[in-house]
N, C-alpha and C positions, 0 to 999 in steps of 0.2 A: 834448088828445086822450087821453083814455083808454086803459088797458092793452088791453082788447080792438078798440080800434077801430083800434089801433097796429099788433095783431098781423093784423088784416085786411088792413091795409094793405100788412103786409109780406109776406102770402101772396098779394094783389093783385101786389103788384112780381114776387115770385120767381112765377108766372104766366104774366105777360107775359115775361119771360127765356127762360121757357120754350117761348115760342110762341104762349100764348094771347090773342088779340087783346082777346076780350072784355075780360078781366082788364085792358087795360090803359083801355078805355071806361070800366069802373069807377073807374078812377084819377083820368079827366077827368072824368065827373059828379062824384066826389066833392070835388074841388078846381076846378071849373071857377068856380064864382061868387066866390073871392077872388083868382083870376087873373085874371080879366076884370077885377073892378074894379082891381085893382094899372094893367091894360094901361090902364082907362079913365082915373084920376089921370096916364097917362104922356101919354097923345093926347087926352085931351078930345071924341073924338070919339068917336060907338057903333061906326061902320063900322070904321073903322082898331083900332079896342079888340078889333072880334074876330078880326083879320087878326093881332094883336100877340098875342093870345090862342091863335091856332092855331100859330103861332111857338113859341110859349113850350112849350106840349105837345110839338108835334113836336122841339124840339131836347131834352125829357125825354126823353124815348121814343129817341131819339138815347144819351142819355148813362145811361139807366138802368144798363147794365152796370156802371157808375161809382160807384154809388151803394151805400155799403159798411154802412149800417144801424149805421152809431155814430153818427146823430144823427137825429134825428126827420126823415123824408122831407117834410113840410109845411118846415122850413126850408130841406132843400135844394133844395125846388121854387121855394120866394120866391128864394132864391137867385139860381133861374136867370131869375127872372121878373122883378127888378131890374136884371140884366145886360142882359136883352133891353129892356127898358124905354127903359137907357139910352143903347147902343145905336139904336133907335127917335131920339129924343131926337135924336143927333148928326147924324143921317144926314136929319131932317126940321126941322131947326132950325139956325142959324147961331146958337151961343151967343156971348157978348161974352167975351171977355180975363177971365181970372181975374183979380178984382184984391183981393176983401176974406175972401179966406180966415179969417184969424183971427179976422176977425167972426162969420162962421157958423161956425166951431170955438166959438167962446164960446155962440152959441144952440144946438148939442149937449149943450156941457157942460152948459149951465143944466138940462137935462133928467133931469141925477143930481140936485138940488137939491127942482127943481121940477116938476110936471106941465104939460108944454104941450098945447095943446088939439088941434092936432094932430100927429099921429109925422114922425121927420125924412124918413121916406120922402115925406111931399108934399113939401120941401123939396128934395126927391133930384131927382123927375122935373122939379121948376120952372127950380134953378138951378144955374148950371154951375159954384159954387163947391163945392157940396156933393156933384153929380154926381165931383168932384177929391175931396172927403172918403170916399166910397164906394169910391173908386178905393186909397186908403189903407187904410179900414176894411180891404180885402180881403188886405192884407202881412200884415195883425197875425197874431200865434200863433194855433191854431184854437180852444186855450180860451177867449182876450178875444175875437175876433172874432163865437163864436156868441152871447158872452153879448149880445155890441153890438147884434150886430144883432135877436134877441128881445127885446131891452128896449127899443131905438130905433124899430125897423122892424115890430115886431110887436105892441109896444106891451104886451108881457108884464112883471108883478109882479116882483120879485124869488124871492118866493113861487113864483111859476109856474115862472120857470126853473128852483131849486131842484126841482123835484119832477120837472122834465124830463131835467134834466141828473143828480140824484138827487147832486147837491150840497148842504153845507151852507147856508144864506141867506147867513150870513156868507162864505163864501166864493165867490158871485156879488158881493155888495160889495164883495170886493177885488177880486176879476178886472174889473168893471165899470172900478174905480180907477184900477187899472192902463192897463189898456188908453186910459184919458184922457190919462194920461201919456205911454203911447205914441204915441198919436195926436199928440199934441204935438210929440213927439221926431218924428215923422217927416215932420211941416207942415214943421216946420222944414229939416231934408233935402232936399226936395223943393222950396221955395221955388218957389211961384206965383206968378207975377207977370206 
């Protein structure tokens, strides 16, 4: 998202803070078609994707006060669109016993190496190892945590986040690094089983 479409955005937010409802309709047309599909990869279904959809908005609009503009509002939206997701998830599905965590720890990792063809967020909403990996992702410090999740879940360049975060590349590669390490260190803490 561009510097001007950014600062829209965040004249759209302080707006709606302010009282004005429109400004905050602005907010949903302008993000409604990648919240839908996030809710539609969670339910599979149109009907339930847009009930998962009006959730998601309404607990923005809930938590806007929250939202401190150190990081691009589009991440903190996925954010909360993945929480509701998963949530959605536990409460309409009986998932099985965690049992092969370090397996889908290891097809994350591969995704520093390799490009998979798709982001670990279809993995998120599918299975409830990875739903436990998400649940981790969200301990990590806020600087591994955002780069994780723009480069896993948003499927963003190294490049891209560099320019978002206004970081050097090199230094989204370590934090990336890191935060695998940690992620590790903390599979391990946590022990699923």
């Amino acid at each position: 998202m561009g510097t001007e479409a950014q600062h829209n955005i965040e004249v759209m937010i302080r707006d709606t803070l302010a009282g004005n409802r429109d400004a905050f309709r602005n907010i949903v047309s302008t993000f409604q078609g990648k919240v839908y599909s996030t809710a539609l990869k969670a339910t599979g279904d149109y009907k339930e994707a847009e009930d998962l959809t009006q959730d998601i908005f309404l607990q923005a609009y809930k938590s806007l006060g929250k939202f401190r503009f150190e990081s691009s509002f589009s991440t903190w939206l996925y954010r909360i669109a993945m929480h509701k997701a998963i949530d959605w998830k536990r409460k309409n599905f009986k998932q099985p016993i965690y049992e092969q965590f370090d397996q889908q720890l290891d097809i994350a990792e591969n995704k520093y190496t390799q490009k998979l063809t798709s982001g670990i967020d279809d993995y998120l909403v599918k299975k409830e190892a990875i739903e436990q990996m998400k649940l981790i992702v969200d301990k990590l410090p806020d600087r591994y945590r955002d780069v994780v999740e723009m480069y896993h879940y948003q499927n963003k360049s190294y490049a891209e986040i560099a320019s978002e975060l206004q970081l050097p590349v090199k230094t989204v590669e370590t934090r990336l690094y890191r935060a695998k390490q940690k992620l590790k260190e903390q599979a391990e803490k946590e022990e699923y089983a």
